[in-house]
Backbone as ProteinMPNN parsed JSONL, in Angstrom:
{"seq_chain_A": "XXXXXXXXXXXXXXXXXXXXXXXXXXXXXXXXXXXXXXXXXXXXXXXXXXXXXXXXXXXXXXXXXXXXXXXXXXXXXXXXXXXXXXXXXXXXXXXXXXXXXXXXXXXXXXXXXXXXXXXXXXXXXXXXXXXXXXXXXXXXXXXXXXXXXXXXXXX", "coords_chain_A": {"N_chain_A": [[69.543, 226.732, 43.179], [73.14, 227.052, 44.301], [74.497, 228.013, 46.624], [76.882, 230.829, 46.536], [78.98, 230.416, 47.781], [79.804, 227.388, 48.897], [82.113, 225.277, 48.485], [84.57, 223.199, 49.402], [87.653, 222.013, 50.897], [89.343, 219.043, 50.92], [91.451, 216.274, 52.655], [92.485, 213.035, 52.697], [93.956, 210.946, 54.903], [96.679, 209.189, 55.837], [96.12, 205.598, 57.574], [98.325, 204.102, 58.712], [101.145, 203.721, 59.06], [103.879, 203.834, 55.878], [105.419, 203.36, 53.095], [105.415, 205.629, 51.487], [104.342, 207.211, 53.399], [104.07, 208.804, 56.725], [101.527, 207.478, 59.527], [98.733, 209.654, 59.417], [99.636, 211.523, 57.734], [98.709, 213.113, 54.921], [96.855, 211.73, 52.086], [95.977, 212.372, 50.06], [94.356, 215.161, 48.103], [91.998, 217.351, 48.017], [89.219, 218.92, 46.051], [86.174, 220.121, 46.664], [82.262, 219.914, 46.739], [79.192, 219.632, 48.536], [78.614, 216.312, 48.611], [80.945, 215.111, 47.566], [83.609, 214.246, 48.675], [83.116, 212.155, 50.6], [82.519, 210.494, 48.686], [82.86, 207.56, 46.797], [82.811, 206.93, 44.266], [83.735, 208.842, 42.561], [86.777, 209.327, 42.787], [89.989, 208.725, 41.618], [91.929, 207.66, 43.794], [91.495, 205.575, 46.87], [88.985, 205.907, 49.084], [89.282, 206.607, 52.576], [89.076, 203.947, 54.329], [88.41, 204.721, 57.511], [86.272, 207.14, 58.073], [86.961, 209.181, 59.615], [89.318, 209.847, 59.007], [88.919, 211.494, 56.83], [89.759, 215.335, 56.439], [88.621, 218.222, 56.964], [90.16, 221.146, 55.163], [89.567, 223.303, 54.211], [86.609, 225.245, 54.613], [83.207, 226.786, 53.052], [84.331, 228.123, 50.753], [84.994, 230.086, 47.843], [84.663, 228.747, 44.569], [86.16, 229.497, 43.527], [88.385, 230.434, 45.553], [88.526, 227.979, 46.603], [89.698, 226.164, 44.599], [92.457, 227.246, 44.607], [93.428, 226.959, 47.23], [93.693, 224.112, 47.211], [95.325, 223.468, 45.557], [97.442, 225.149, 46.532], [97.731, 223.257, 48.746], [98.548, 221.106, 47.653], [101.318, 221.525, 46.299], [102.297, 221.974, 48.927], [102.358, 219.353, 50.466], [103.438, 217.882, 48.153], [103.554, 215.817, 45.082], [103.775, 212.221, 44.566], [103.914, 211.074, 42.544], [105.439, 212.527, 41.548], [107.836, 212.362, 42.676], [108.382, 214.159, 44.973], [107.119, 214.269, 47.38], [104.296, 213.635, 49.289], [101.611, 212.537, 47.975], [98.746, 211.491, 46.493], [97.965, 212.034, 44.417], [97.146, 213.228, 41.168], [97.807, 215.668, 39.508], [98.666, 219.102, 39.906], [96.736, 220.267, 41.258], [93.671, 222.9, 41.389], [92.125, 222.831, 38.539], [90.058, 221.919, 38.203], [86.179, 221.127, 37.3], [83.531, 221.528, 37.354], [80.874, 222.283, 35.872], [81.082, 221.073, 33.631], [81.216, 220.11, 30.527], [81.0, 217.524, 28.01], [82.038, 216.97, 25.0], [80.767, 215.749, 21.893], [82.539, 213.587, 20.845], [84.597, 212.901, 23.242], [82.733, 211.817, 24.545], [81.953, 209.524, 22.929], [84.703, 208.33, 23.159], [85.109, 207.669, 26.068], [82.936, 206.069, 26.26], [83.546, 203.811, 24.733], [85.289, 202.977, 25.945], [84.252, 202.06, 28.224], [83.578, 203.796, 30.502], [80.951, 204.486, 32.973], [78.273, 206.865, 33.273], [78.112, 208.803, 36.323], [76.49, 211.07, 37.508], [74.625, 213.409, 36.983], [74.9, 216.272, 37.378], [77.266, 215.998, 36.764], [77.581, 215.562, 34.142], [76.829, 216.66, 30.841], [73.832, 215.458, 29.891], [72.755, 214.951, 27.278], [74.723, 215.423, 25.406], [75.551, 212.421, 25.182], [74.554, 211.329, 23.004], [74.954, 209.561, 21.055], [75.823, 207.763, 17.858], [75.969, 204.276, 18.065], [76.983, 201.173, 18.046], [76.775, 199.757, 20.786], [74.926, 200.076, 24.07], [74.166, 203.121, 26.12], [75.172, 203.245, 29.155], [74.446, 202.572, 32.249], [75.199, 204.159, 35.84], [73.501, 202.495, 38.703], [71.963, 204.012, 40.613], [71.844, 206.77, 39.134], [70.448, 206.162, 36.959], [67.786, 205.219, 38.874], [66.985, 207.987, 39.181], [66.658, 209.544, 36.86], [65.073, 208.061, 35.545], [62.86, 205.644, 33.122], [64.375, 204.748, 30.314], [64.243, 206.175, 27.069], [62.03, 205.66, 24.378], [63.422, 204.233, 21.38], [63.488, 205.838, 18.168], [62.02, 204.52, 15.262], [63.877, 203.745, 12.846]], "CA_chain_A": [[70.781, 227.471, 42.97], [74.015, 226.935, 44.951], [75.425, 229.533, 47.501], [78.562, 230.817, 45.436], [80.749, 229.811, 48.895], [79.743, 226.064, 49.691], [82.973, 225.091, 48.215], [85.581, 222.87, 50.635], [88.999, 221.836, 50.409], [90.303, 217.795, 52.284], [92.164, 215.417, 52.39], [92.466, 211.682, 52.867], [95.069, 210.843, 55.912], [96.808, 207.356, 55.776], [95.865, 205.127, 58.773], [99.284, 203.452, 59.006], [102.421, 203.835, 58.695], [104.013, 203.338, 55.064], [106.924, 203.918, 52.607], [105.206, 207.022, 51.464], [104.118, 208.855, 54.303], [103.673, 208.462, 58.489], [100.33, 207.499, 59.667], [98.224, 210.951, 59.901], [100.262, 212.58, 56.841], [97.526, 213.325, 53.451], [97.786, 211.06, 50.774], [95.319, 212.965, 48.448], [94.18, 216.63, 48.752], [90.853, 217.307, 47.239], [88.364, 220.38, 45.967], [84.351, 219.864, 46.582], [81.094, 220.716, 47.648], [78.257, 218.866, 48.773], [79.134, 215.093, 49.416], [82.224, 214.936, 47.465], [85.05, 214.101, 49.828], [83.066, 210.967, 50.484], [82.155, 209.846, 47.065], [83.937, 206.247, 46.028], [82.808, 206.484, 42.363], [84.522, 209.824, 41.832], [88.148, 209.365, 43.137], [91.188, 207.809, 41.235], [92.145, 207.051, 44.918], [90.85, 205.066, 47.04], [88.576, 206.506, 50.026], [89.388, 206.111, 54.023], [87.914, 202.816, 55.26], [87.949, 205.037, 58.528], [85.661, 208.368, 57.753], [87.745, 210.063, 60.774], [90.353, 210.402, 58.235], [88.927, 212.389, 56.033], [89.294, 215.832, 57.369], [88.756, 219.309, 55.788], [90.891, 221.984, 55.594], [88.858, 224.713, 54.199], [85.3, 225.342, 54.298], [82.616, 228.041, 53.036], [84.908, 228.767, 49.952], [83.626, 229.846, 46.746], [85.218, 227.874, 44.158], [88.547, 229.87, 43.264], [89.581, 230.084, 46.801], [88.903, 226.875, 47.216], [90.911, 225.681, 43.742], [93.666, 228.309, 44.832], [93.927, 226.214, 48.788], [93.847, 223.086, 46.673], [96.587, 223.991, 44.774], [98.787, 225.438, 48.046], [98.056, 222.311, 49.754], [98.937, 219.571, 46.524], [102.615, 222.395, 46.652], [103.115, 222.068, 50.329], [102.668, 218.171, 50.808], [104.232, 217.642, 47.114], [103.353, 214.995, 44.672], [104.463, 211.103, 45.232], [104.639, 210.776, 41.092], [107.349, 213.293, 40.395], [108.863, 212.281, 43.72], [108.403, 215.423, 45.417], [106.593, 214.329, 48.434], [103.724, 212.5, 49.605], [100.408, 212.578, 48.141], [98.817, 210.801, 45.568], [97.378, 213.242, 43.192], [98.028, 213.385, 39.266], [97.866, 216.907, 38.936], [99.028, 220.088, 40.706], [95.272, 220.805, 41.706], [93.24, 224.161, 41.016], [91.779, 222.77, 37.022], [88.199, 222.282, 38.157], [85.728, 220.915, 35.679], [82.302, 222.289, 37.503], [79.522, 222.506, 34.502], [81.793, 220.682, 32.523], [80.062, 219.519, 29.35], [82.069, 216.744, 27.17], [82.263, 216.824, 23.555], [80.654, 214.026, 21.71], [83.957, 212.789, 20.752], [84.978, 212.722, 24.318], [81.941, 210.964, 25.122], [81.61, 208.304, 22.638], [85.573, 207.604, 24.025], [84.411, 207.258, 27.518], [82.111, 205.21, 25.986], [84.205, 203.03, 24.586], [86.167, 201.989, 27.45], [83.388, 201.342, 29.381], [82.814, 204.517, 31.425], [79.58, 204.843, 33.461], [77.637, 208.359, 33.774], [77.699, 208.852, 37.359], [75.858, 212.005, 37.978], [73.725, 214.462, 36.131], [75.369, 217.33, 37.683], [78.887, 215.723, 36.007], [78.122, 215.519, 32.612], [75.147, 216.781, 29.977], [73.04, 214.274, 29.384], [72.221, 215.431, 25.738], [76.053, 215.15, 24.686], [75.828, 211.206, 25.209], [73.618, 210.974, 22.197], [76.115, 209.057, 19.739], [75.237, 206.126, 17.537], [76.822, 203.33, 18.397], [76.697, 199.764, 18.448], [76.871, 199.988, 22.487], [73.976, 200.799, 24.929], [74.57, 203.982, 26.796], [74.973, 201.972, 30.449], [73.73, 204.104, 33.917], [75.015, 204.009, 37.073], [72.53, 202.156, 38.89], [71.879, 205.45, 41.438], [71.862, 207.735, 38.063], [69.058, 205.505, 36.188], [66.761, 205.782, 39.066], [66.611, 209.418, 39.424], [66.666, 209.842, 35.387], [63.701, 207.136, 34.994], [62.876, 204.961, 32.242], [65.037, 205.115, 29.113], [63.325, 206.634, 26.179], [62.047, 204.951, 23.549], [63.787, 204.761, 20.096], [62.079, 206.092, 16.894], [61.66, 203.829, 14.423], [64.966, 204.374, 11.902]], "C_chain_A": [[71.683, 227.291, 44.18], [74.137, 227.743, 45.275], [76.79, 229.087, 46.693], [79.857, 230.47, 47.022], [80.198, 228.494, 49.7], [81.121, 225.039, 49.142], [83.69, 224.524, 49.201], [86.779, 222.36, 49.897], [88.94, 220.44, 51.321], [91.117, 217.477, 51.779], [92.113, 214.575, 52.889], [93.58, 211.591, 53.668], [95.514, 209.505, 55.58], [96.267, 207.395, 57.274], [96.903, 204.809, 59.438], [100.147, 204.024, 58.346], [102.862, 203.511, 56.783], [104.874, 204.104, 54.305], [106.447, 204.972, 52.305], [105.01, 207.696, 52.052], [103.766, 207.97, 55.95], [101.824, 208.279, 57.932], [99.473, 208.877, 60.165], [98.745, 211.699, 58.942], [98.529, 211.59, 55.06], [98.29, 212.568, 52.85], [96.924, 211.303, 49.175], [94.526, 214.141, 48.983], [93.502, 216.486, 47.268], [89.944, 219.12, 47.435], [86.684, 219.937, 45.781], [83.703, 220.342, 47.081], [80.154, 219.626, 47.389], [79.117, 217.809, 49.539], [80.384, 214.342, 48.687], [83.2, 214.325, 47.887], [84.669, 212.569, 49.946], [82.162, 209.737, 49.444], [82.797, 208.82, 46.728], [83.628, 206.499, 45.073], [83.547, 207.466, 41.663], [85.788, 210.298, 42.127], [88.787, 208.262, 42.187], [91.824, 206.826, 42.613], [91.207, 206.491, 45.845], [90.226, 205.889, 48.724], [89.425, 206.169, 51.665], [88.698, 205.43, 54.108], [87.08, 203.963, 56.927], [87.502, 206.743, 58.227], [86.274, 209.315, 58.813], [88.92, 210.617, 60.087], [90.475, 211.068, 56.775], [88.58, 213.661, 57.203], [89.195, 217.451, 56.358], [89.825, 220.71, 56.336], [90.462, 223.251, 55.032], [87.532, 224.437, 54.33], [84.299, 226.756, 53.661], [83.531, 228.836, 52.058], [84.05, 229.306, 48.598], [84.983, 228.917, 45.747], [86.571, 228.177, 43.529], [88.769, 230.276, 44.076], [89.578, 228.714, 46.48], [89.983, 225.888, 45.94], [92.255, 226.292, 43.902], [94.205, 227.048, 46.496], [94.21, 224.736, 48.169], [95.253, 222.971, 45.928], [98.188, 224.17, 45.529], [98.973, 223.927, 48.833], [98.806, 220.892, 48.89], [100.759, 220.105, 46.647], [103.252, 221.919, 47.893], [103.332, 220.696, 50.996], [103.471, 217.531, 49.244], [103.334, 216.446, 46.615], [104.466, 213.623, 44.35], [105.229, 210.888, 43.471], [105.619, 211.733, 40.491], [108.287, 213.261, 42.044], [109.165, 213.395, 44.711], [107.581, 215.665, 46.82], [105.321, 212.971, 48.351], [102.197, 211.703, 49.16], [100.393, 212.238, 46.463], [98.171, 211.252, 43.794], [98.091, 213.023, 42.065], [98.12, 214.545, 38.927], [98.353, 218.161, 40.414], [97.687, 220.876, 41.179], [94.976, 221.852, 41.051], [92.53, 223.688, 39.288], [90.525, 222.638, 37.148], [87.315, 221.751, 37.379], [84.18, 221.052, 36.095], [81.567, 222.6, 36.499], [80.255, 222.137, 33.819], [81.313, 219.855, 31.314], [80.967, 219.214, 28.245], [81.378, 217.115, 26.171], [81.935, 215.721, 23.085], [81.676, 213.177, 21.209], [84.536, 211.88, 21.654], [84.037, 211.808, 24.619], [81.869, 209.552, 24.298], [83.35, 207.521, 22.564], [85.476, 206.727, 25.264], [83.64, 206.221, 26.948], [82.541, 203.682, 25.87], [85.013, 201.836, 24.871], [85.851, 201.89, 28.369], [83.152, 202.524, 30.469], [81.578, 204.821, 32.033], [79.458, 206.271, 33.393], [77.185, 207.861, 34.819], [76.779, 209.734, 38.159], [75.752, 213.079, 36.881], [74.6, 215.544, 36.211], [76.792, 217.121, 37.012], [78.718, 216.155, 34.819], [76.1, 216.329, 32.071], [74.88, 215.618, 29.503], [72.621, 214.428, 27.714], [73.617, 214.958, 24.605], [76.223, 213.331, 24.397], [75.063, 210.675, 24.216], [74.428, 210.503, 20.935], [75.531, 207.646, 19.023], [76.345, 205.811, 17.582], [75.801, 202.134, 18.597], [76.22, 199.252, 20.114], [75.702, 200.519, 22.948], [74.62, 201.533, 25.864], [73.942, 203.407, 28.611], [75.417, 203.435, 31.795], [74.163, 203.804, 35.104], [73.474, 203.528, 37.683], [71.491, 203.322, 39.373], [70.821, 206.314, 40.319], [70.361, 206.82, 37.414], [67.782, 205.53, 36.996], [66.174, 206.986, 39.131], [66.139, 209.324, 37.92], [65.195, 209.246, 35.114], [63.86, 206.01, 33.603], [63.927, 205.652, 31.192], [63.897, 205.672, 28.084], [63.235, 205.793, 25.012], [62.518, 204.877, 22.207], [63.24, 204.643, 18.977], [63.007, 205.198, 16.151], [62.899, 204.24, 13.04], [64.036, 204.349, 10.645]], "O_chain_A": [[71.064, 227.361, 45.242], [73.98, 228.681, 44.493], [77.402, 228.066, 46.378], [81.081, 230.366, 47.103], [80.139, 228.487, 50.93], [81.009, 223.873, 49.522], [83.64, 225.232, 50.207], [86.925, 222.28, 48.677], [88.509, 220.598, 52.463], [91.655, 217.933, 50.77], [91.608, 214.803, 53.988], [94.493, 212.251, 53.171], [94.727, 208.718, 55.054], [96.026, 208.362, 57.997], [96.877, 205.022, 60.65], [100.049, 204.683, 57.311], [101.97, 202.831, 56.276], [105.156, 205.266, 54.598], [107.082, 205.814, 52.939], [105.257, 208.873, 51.791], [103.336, 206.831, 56.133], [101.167, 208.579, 56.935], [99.576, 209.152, 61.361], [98.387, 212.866, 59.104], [97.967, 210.578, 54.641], [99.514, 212.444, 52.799], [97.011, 210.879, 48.023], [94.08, 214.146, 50.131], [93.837, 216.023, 46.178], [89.967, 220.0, 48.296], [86.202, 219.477, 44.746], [84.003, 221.206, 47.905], [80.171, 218.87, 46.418], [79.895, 217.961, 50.481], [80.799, 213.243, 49.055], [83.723, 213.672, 46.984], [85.472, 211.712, 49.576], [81.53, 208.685, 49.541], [83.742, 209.243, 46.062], [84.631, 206.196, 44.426], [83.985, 207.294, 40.525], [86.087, 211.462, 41.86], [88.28, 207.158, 41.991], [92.116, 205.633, 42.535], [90.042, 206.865, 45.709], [91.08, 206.402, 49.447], [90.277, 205.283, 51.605], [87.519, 205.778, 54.034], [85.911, 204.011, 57.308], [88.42, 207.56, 58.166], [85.861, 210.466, 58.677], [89.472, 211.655, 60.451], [91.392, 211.191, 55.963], [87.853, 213.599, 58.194], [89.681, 217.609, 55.238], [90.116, 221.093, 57.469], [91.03, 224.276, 55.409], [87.228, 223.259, 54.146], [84.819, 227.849, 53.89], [83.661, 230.042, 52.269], [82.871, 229.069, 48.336], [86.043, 228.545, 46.25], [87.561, 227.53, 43.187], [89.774, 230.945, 43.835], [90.63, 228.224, 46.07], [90.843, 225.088, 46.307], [93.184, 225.783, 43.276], [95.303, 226.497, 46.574], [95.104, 224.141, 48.771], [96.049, 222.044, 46.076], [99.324, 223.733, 45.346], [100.006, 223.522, 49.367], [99.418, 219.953, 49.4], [101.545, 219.242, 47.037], [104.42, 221.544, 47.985], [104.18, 220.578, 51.881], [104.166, 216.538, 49.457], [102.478, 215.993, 47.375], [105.636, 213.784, 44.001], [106.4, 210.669, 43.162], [106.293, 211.758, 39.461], [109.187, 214.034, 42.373], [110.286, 213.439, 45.218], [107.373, 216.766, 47.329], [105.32, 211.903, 47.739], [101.721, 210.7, 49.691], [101.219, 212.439, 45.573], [98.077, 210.836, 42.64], [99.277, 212.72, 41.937], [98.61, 214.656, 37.803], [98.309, 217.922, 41.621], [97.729, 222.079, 41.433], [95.709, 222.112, 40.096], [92.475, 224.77, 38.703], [89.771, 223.157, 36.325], [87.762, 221.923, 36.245], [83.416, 220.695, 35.199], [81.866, 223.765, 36.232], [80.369, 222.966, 32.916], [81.046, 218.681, 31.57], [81.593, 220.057, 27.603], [80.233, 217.555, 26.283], [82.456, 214.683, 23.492], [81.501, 211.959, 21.225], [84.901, 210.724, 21.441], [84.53, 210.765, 25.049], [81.736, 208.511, 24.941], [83.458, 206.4, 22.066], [85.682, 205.524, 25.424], [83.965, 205.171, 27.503], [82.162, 202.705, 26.517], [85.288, 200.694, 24.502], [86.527, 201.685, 29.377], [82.458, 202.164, 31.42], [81.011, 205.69, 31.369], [80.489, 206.941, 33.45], [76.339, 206.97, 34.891], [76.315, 209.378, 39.242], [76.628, 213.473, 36.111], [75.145, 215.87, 35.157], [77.435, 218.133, 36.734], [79.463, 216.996, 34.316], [74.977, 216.433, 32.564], [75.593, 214.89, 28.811], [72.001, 213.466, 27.261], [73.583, 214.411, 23.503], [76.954, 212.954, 23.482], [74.775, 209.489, 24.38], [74.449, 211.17, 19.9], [74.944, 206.721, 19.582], [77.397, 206.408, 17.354], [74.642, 202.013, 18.992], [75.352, 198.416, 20.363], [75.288, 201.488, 22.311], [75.531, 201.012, 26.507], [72.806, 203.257, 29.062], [76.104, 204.428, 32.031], [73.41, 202.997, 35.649], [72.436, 204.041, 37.265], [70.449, 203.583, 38.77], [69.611, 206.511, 40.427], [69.243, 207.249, 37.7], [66.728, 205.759, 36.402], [64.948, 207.1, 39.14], [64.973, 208.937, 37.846], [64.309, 209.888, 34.55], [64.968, 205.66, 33.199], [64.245, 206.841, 31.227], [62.708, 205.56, 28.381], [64.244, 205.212, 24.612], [61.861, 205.699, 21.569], [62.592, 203.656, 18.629], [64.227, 205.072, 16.255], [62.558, 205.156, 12.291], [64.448, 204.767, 9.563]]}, "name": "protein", "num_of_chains": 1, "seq": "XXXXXXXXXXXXXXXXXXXXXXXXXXXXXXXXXXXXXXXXXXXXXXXXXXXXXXXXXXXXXXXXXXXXXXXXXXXXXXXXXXXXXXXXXXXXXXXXXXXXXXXXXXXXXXXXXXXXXXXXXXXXXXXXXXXXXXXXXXXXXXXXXXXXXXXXXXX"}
């Protein structure tokens, strides 16, 4: 069981200079816990080469402060796609999707267009149970923890 306040708030700094923002100004403002922040498989954006530039700006939240500081901070540096500032976010932060458990609809979309299951803790594993022509394809990571595939009964 999780402590209800391991919750954090960052953000990604540029390194350099650039038409969107000085070097040292956020260019994506983020809500996590655990190892989040430096996750490549679960950002639209792309990480800091230099881990010095990720830095946090809350810690020890529970998870609606920390979607509430997420929210103030996506507001106070603005978003680059409605022109409103600097940061690269698609959304006005705070939406969350913590125990979020797709719809087999949703999933045999994802499916579709090639999405991996990256982590247990992301998705239910039970929901991905769709027939299809397609083999349900594992993060490499995700397949060893999980183990063998199971075998399929006999139609």
């Amino acid at each position: 069981m999780s402590d209800l306040s391991d919750y954090y708030v960052y953000a990604y700094l540029r390194s350099k200079d650039s038409e969107n923002g000085l070097k040292g100004t956020p260019y994506y403002i983020g809500k996590g816990r655990g190892n989040r922040a430096f996750t490549p498989y679960r950002h639209r954006v792309g990480l800091p080469v230099n881990k010095d530039n990720i830095i946090f700006l809350g810690r020890n939240l529970t998870e609606e402060q920390a979607l509430e500081a997420e929210r103030h901070f996506i507001r106070y540096y603005g978003r680059l796609d409605l022109g409103k500032g600097c940061l690269r976010n698609q959304t006005d932060g705070g939406q969350g999707t913590s125990g979020r458990i797709l719809s087999i609809a949703t999933c045999q979309k994802l499916r579709d267009i090639g999405v991996f299951l990256q982590s247990q803790r992301e998705f239910d594993v039970s929901q991905w149970r769709v027939k299809s022509d397609k083999p349900l394809q594992l993060s490499r990571s995700y397949a060893k923890k999980r183990g063998p595939k199971p075998k399929k009964a006999a139609a």
